[in-house]
N, C-alpha and C positions, 0 to 999 in steps of 0.2 A: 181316667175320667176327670174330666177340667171342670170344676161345679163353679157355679157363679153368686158370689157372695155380694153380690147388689142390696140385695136386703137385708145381710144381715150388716154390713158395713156399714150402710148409708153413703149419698152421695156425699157428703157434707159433714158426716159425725167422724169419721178418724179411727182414730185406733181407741178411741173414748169408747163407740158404739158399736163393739165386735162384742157380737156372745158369743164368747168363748166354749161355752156349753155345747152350742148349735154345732161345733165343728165336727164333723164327722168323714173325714178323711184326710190323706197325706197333703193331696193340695189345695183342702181349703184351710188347712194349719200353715202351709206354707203363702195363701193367699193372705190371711190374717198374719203372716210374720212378716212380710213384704210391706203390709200397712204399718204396722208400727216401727219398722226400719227407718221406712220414710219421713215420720214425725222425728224418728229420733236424727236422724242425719239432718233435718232441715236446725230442730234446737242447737245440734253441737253446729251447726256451722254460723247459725248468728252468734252462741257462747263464742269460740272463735275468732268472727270481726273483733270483738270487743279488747281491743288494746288494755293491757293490766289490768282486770276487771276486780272490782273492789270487795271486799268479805260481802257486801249487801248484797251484790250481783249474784256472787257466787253462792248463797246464801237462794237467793230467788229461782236461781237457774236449778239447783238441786229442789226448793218446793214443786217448781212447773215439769220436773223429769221426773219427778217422784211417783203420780199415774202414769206414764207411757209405761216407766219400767214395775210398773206392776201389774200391766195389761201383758207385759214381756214373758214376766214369772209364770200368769197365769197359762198362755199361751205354750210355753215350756215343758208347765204341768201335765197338762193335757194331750198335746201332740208328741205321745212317747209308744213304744212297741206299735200298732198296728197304723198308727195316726203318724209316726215319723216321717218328717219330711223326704227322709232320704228313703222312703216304701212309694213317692208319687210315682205316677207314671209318666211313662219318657213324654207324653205329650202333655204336662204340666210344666209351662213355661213360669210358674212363680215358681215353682221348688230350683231353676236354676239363678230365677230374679233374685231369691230370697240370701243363697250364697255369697252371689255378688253384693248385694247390700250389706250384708251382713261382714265380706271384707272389707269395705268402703268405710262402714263405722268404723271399725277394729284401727284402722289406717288414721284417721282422725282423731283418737286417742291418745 
């Protein structure tokens, strides 16, 4: 069952405006983990451009990652035994979206 997380995401709020609460199954944990993949790959890749980047940078980029990666934990918490990503069903295309992002950071680190 593919549930559509329009509302609880927002068009325009991020991984800011996921109620994590609201989650109630394997691919809407995995839709809400694909959201905040997203954030987090778009940050590490302007951290990234940034040629030698200076303790202040570095210093800013960990205050601005500091909610994504605690929307992540929550996310974590939550989506474990029946809510596990890997319980979605085969026609939840974010539970294989969510792997692949999930590589694509890892690769970036």
């Amino acid at each position: 069952m593919v549930i559509a997380l329009g509302a609880m995401l927002g068009s325009c709020g991020g991984a800011a405006s996921i109620d994590v609460e609201s989650l109630d199954s394997p691919c809407a944990c995995a839709e809400a983990t694909v959201t905040v993949l997203d954030e987090s790959i778009d940050m590490l890749k302007d951290f990234k451009d940034i040629e030698d980047p200076s303790d202040d940078v570095r210093e800013d980029f960990a205050e601005d990652f500091k909610p994504i990666q605690e929307k992540i934990d929550e996310i974590e918490k939550k989506c474990v035994g029946d809510l596990a990503i890997e319980k979605a069903d085969k026609d939840c295309e974010a539970a294989k979206e969510a792997a692949d992002k999930l590589e694509e950071m890892m690769k970036m680190m």
